[in-house]
C-alpha angles and dihedrals in degrees: 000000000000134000115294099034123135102235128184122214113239126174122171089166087048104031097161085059099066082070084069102062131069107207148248101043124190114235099238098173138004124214112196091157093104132051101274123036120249120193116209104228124197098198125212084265095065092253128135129226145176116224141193103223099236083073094049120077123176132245094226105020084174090071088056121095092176129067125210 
């Protein structure tokens, strides 16, 4: 994913958190300083989030080169 993408929130381990979320979200900052990438999310509803990348999934994954 790269800064820009629409994602979408999906959790099957945390399923009463997707209730949480108002998708698509827009990736407005990556974070790849620490062991595991986070992705920093603004949500339709104007909130922000940080992410682990397994519960974002693109949009259009076909405009992306690069995987997650």
């Amino acid at each position: 994913m790269n800064l820009g993408d629409l994602v979408n929130f999906h959790s099957d381990v945390f399923s009463s958190s997707n209730e949480d979320y108002v998708n698509p979200g827009v990736v407005i900052e990556i974070d790849d300083s620490h062991r595991q990438m986070r992705y920093t999310v603004m949500w339709s509803d104007s909130k922000i989030t940080s992410e682990f990348p397994g519960y974002l999934y693109p949009i259009f994954p076909e405009k992306n080169i690069e995987k997650a």
